[in-house]
C-alpha positions as CSV (number, residue, x, y, z in Angstrom):
1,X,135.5,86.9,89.4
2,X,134.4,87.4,85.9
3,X,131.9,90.3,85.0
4,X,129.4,88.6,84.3
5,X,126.5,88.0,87.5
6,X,126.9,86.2,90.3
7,X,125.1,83.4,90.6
8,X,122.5,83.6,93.6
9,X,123.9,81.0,95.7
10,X,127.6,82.1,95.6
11,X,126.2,86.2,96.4
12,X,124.2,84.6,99.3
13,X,127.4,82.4,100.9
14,X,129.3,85.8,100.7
15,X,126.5,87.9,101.8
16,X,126.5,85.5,105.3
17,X,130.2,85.9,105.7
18,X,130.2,89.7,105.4
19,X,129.7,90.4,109.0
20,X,131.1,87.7,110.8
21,X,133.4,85.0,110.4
22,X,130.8,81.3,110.7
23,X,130.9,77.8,110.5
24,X,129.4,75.4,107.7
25,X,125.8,75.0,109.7
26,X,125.9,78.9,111.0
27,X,126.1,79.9,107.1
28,X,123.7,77.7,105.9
29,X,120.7,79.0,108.2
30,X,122.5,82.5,107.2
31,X,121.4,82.3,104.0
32,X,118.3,80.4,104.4
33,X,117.5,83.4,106.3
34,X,118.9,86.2,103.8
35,X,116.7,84.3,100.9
36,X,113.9,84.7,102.9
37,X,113.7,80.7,103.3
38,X,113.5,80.5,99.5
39,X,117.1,78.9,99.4
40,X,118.0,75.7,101.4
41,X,121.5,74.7,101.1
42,X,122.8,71.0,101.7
43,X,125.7,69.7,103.5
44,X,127.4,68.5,99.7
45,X,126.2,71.6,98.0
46,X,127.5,74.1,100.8
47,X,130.8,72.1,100.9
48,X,131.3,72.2,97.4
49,X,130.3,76.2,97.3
50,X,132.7,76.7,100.5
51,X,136.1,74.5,98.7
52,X,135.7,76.3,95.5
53,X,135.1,80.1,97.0
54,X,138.3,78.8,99.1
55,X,140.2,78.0,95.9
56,X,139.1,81.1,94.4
57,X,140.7,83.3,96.9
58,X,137.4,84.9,97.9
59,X,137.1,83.2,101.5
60,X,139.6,81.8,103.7
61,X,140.0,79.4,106.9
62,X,139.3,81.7,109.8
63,X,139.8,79.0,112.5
64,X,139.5,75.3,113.0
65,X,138.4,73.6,116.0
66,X,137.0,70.6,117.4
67,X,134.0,69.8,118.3
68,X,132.3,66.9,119.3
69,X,135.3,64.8,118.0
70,X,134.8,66.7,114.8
71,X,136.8,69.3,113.0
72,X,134.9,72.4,112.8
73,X,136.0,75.1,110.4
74,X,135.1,79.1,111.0
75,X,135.5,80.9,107.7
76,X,135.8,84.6,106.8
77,X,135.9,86.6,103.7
78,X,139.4,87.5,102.2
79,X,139.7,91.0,101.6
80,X,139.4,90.0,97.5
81,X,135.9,88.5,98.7
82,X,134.8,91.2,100.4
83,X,135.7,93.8,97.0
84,X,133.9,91.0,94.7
85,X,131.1,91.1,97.1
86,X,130.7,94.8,97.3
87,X,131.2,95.3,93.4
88,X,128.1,92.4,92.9
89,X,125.8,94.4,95.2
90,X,126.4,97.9,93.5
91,X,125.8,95.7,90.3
92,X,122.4,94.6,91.8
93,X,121.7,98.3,92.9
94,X,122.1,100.1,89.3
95,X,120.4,97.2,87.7
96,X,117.2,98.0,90.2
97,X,117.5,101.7,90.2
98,X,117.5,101.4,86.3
99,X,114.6,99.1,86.6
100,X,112.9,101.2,89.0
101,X,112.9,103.8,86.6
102,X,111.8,102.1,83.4
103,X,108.8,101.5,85.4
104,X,108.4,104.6,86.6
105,X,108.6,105.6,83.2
106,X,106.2,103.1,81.8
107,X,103.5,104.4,83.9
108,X,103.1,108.0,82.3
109,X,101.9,109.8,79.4
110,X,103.9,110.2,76.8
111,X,105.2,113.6,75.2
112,X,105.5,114.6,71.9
């Protein structure tokens, strides 16, 4: 990944994976759950997200399997996933722990 920010919905799709390997419907309430409800993915858009994380080496095919005469993919993070993952939230933390403290800092008197 490049260093600029993550967008949300790619962070959220790697933030479901992180503890368990899940398939397509499993990581969509995932992240309808770690937004809070605020983010609702559809079938298209989560497919799209899920082929290009795939083709960019930051998840992988954890197992296939049928079900219901369908195929039914399981994916996990790759272990480059899991470091772009980890390097996004420490992003997020120092960007609030800055912010945090500009506030903090807002709210008192100033010295001269």
């Amino acid at each position: 990944m490049s260093e600029r920010a993550m967008q949300e919905p790619t962070l959220l799709l790697l933030t479901a994976l992180a503890d368990e390997p899940r398939h397509g419907y499993a990581i969509a309430r995932e992240v309808e759950t770690i937004s809070g409800g605020r983010v609702k993915m559809r079938t298209g858009t989560l497919y799209g997200a899920l082929e290009r994380l795939l083709n960019e080496g930051l998840i992988e095919v954890h197992a296939e399997e049928v079900v219901d005469s369908r195929l039914r993919r399981t994916y996990t993070l790759t272990a480059t996933g899991r470091e772009t993952l980890a390097a996004e939230a420490r992003r997020i933390a120092a960007t609030a722990r800055e912010a945090t403290r500009r506030l903090g800092a807002a709210g008192k008197p100033a010295t001269a």
